[in-house]
Every structure is written in C-alpha cells, then in structure tokens.
C-alpha positions in Angstrom: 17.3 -43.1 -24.0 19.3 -39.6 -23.9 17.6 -36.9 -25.5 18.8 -36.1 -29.4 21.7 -33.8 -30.1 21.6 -30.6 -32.7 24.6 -29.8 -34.1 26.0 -27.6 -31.9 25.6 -30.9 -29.7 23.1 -29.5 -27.2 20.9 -31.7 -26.0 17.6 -31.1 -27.2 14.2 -31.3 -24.9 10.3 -30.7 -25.1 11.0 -26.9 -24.6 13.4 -26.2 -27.8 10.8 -28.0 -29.6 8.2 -25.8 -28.5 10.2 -22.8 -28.9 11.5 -23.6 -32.4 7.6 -24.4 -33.3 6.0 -21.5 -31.7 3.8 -23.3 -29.3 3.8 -24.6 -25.8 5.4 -27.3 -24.3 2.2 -28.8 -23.1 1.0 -28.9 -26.8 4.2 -30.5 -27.8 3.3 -33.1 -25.4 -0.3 -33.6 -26.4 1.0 -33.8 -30.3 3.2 -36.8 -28.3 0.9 -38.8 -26.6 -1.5 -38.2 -30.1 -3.9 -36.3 -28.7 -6.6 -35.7 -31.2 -7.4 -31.9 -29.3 -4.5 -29.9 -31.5 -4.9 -28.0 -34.8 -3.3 -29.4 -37.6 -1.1 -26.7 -38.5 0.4 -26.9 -35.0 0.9 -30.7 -35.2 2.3 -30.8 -38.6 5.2 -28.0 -37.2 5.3 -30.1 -33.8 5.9 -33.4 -36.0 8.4 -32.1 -38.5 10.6 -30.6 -35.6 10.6 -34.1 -34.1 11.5 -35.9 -37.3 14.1 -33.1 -37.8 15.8 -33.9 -34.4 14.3 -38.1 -34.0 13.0 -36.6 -30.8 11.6 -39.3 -28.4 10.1 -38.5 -24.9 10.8 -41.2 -22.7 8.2 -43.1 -21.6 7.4 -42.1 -18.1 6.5 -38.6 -19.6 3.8 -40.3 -22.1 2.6 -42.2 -19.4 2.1 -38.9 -17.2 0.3 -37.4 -20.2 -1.8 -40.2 -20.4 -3.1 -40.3 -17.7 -5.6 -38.8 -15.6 -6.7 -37.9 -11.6 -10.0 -36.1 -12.0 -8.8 -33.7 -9.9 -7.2 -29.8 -10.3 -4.5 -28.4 -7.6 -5.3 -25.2 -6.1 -2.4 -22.9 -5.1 -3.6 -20.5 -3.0 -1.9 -17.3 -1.2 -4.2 -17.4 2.3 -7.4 -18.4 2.6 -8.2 -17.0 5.8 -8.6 -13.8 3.3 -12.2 -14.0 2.7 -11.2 -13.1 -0.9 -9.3 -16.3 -1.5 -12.2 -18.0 1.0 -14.4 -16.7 -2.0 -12.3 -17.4 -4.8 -11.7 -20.8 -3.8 -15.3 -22.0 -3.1 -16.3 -20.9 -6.2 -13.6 -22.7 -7.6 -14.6 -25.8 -5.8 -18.1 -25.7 -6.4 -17.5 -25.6 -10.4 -15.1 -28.2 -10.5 -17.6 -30.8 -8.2 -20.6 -29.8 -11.3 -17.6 -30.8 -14.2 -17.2 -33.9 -12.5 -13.7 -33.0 -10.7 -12.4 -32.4 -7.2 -9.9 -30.3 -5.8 -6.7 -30.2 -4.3 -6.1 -27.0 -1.7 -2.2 -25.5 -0.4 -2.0 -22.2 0.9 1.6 -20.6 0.3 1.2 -18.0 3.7 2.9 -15.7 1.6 6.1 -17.6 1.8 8.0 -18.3 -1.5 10.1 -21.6 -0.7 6.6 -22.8 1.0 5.4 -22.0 -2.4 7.6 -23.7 -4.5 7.4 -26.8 -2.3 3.6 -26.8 -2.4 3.6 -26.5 -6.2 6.1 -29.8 -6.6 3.9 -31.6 -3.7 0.4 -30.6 -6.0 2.3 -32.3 -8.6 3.1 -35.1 -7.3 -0.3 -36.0 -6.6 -0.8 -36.1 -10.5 -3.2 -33.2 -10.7 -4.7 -32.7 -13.9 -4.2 -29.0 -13.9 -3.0 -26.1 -11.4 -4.6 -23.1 -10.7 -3.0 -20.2 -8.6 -4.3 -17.3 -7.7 -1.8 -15.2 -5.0 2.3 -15.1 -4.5 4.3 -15.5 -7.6 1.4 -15.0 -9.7 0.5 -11.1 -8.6 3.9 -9.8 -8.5 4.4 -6.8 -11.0 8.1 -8.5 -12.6 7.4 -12.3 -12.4 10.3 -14.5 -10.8 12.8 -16.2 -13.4 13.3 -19.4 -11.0 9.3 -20.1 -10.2 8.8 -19.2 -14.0 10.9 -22.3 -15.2 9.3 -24.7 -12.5 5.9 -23.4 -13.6 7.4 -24.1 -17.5 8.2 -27.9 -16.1 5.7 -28.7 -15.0 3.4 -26.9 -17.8 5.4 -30.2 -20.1 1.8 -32.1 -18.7 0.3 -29.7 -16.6 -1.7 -27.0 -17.7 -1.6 -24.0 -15.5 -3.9 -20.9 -14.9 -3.1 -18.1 -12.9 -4.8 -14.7 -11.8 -2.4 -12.7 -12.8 0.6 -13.3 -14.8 4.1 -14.8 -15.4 6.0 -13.8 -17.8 8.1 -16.1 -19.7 5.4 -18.6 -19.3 2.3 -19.9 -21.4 0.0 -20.1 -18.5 -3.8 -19.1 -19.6 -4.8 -15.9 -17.3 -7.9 -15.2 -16.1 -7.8 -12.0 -13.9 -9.8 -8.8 -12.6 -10.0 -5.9 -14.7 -8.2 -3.9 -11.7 -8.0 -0.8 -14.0 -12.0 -0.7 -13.9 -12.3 -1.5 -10.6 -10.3 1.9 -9.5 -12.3 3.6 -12.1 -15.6 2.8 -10.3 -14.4 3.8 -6.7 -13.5 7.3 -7.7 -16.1 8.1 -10.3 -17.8 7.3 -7.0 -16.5 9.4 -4.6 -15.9 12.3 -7.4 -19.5 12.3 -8.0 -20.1 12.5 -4.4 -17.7 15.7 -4.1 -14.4 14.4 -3.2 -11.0 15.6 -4.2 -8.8 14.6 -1.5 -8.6 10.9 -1.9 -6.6 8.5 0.1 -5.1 4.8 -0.9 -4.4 2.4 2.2 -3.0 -0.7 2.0 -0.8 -3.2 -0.5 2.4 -2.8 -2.7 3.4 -1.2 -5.5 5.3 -4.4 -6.4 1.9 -5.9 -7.0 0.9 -6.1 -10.6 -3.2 -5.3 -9.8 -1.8 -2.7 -6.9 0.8 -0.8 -9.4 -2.0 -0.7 -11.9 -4.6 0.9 -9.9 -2.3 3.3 -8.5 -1.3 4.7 -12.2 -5.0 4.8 -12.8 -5.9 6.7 -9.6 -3.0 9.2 -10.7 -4.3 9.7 -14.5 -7.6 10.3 -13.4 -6.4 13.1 -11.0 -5.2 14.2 -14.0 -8.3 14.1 -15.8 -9.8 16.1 -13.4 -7.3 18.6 -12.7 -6.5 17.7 -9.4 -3.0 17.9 -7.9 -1.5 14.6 -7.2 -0.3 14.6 -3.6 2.0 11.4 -2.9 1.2 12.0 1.3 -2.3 10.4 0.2 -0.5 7.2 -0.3 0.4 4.4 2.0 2.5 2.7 -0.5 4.2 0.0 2.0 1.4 -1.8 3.3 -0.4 -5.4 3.1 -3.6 -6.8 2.7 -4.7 -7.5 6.4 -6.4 -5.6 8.8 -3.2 -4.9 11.0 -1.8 -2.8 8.0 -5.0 -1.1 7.3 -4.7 0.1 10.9 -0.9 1.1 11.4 -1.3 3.0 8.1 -4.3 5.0 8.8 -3.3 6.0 12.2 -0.1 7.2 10.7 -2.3 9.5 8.6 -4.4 11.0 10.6 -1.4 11.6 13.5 0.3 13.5 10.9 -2.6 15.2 10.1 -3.0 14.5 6.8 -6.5 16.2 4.9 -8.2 13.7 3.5 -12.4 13.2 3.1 -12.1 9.7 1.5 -9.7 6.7 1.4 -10.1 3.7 -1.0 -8.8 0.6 1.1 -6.9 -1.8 -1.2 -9.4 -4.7 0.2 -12.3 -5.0 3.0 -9.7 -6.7 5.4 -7.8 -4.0 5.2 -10.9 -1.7 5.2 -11.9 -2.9 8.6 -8.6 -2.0 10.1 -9.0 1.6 8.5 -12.8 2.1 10.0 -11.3 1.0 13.6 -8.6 3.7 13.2 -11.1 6.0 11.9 -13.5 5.6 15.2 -11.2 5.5 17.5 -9.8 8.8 16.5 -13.2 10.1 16.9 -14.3 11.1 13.4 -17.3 9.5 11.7 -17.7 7.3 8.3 -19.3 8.9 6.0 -20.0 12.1 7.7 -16.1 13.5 8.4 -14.4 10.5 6.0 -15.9 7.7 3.6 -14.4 4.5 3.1 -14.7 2.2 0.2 -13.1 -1.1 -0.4 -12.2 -3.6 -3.1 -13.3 -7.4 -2.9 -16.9 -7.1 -1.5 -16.7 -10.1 0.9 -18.5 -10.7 4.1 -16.4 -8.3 5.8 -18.1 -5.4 3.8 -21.8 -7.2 5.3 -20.8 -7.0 8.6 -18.9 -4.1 9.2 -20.7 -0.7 10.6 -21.5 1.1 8.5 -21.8 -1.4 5.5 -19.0 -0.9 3.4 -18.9 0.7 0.0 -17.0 -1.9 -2.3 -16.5 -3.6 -5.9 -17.7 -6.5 -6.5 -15.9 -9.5 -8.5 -18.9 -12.0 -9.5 -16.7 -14.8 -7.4 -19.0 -17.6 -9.1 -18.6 -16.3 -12.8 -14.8 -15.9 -11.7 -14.1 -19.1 -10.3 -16.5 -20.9 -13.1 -13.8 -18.7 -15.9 -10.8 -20.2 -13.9 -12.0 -24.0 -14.0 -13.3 -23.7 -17.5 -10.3 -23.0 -18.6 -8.2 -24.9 -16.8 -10.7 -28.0 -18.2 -10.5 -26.6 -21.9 -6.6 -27.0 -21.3 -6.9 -30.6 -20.1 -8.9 -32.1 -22.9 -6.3 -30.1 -25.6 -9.4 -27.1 -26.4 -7.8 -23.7 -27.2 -8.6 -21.1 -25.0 -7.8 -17.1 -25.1 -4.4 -16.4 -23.2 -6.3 -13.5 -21.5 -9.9 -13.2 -19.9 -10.7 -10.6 -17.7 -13.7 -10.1 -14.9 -15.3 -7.1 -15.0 -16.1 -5.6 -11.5 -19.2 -4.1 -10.6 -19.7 -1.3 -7.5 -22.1 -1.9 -5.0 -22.7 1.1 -3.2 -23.2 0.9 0.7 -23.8 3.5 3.6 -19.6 3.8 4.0 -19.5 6.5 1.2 -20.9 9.8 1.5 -21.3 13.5 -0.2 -17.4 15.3 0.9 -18.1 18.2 3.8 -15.4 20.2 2.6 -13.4 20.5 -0.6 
C-alpha cells in the first residue's frame, strides 16, 4: 500500500506525522503498534494526524516494532582507547543485570565504516543503539548520518554522548565545562599561570567547549590569553600527545603546566617531557582528562578527572531501556566529573 497523499500530493510518511504532532518518529510508531507507554495527549495528536491523512504503516514496520532481540547495539569510536574500553564495560555490565546483551562495532574513526556499521547493528534487530564517538562528538552534526540516525530512530531508539542535531536522540554526556573547571582551579591553586592544552580538535563539541572555558577563566583571573599555549590540531592518541609537545618545547615555548585532552594523550606528553630532560611536577605538571588505567600506571601517577564510568554507562543503558518500553526520559543528562589528584601536578617554580 503507497503511503497517503496531502494535497499538495506529497507523499506523506512517519516523519511529517511526527513533525506536524510535535513528537518523534519513534513515538508515532509506538502510538502504531498501540503501545500502552505514551501519554495521552501525545496519542490523541498522533491519532488525529493519522485519521487526517488515513495513514497506514505497512506491515513489516509494525512487525519490526513488535518485536524484540533483548539485545542493545553499541557504536563505538575505538576501543583500544581505554576510555571507550571503560565506557563500554560499564555499558555491558548494566545491560547483562537488566536482562540484555550487547552488540559491539568500532567505527576506527572512519565515517563510511560508520555508517555501514550503524545499518549492519540494525539489521541484527537491536532493540536500541547507543553511540558514544564519531558523528556523535562533532561540534556541527552531519546532515546525511542525521537522517539515517532519524530512520532508523522510526523503531529504534538511540542514545548518544554527545549530540545530533536535527535528531531526537536522548543524550547522556559529560559535563566537559566542569571537567576544565576542575583542572585549572587545580593548577591555579597550585601557582600556575602559564597553562598549556595538548591534544584533540576544536571541531569536537566536548574539545571546543573546554577550550572557551579555559579562555573565560583566564579571563577571570586576569591572565593574558596566549594562543602559542594551544595545540589545536591534534588527536586523542599518544602519537599526537608526543609530536605536539615536542613541537613546544623546540620552540621554546614557557609553559609550567599542560592539561592533556585525555591520559593516552597524556602519556605521549610525559615521554616528550623526559626525554627533553625536564621533570613532572618539579619543572612542568601534567594533568589529564579520563582517569583510566593509563593514569595508574604511568610515572608519576597522573593527575586526572574522573567520569564515574559505572554511573555513566548505568545513565546510558537506563535510558536507552526507558526508551524501549515507551517511558519518557529527559532529552539531556549530564555526568558530573570529579578530580582525583595524583603526584603529576605540583606547586609552579616560576610565575
């Protein structure tokens, strides 16, 4: 059966209905297949809407809606980044206590890998996606993975940790703003003025964010912002963290403290650091974002903010549950951060 026709004789689908009623597609489709988990108000606009048009979903969508895998797709950016490693264990481990398994594809940074991964996840009929990496953290979201992630959001709920615009994806995401605002009240307090940050881009949303924080709070403090004490091209990997301090401290750059923008890339930094001959914390201190393993192992222990991975991962499949069985959730929940302080960060010998 073709879809109904308005009168400008366009052919009308799930998402005019869901735009004309203010709601998502997905809860257009759980109004379909009568799901007893939506509000009556938003029913009763869903309803009229499809009266107005005699909308009818053909049947292999209601049969997709019906029915269910046990089982939640993880779209992942790397996990040999022990922040994802972290992420997605924590993930894993609250989904096995609510009765559900998971499904795992890392996108390698890759963005046709990505969208191939997300079609493969569901095609294996998972009951909801979570993402966390690639599309999801970039600062202006991408209009052609933004409509696939609105297709497939017709019966499958999505969750991201960051954001897409154009989308009705529930977000569950670190309060990055915070998290910059506990490294440098930390190294302030401990003297420092001339503060470095290593590592990612500024086409990141939680990377663009932190690095109009770090600038404001310069500000607060009266202190000149100097753009040479940013590395704005970098990654997330130890490799950059490397190249990017070296560069630095060849050009002799004066810095007493850099803020890596993760441990991986923190390691790469310390090894630059040593092998120049200077000392962490007496000559520079280091502190990190992500507080993995890495931060554990590497000497000295590094300084870094911590993300409660189990209360983050437990956020990310509660929600993505709530969405499954029709609950409402909040479009927005954040993880606060919390510093743990290690022997990487030090009082500043000169100011």
């Amino acid at each position: 059966m073709q879809p109904p026709k308005n009168g400008g004789n366009k052919l009308i689908t799930i998402y005019d209905i869901a735009r004309e009623a203010g709601v998502s597609p997905a809860t257009v489709s759980r109004v379909l297949t009568n799901s007893v988990r939506v509000r009556a108000e938003k029913r009763e606009k869903v309803l009229k809407l499809v009266e107005k048009y005699n909308f009818r979903p053909n049947a292999l969508a209601r049969s997709l809606s019906d029915t269910r895998s046990k089982t939640i797709g993880i779209l992942a950016a790397d996990v040999r980044n022990p922040y994802y490693a972290e992420l997605f264990v924590a993930c894993e481990q609250a989904a096995r206590d609510a009765g559900y398994t998971v499904l795992l594809a890392n996108t390698l940074g890759e963005i046709q890998r990505e969208q191939y991964l997300l079609e493969k996840l569901l095609e294996q009929r998972v009951d909801a996606l979570i993402q966390f990496g690639g599309s999801v953290d970039a600062l202006q979201s991408d209009g052609d993975y933004v409509e696939r992630i609105n297709r497939a959001m017709v019966h499958t709920p999505v969750v991201v940790t960051g954001k897409l615009e154009g989308t009705d994806c529930r977000m569950v995401r670190i309060d990055s703003t915070r998290a910059l605002e506990l490294l440098m009240d930390h190294l302030l307090g401990l003297g420092h003025e001339r503060i470095a940050l290593v590592g990612g881009r500024m086409n990141v949303l939680a990377t663009n964010m932190k690095f109009k924080r770090y600038k404001e709070i310069l500000e607060e403090h009266k202190i000149p912002y100097d753009p040479a004490l940013v590395a704005r091209d970098g990654e997330y990997n130890m490799e950059s963290g490397y190249q990017l301090m070296n560069e630095m401290l060849e050009q002799k750059i004066s810095f007493t403290a850099v803020v890596a923008v993760n441990d991986f890339a923190a390691a790469g930094i310390m090894r630059s650091i040593a092998e120049h001959g200077l000392r962490i914390p007496e000559d520079i201190s280091v502190v990190s974002y992500d507080n993995t393993y890495i931060a554990q192992v590497m000497i000295p222990r590094l300084t870094s903010v911590d993300y409660h991975y189990e209360e983050f991962g437990q956020k990310l499949v509660d929600t993505a549950i709530d969405l499954i069985e029709g609950r409402e959730t909040t479009s927005l929940q954040t993880v606060t951060p919390q510093l743990v302080v290690r022997e990487s960060s030090g009082v500043a010998w000169r100011k």
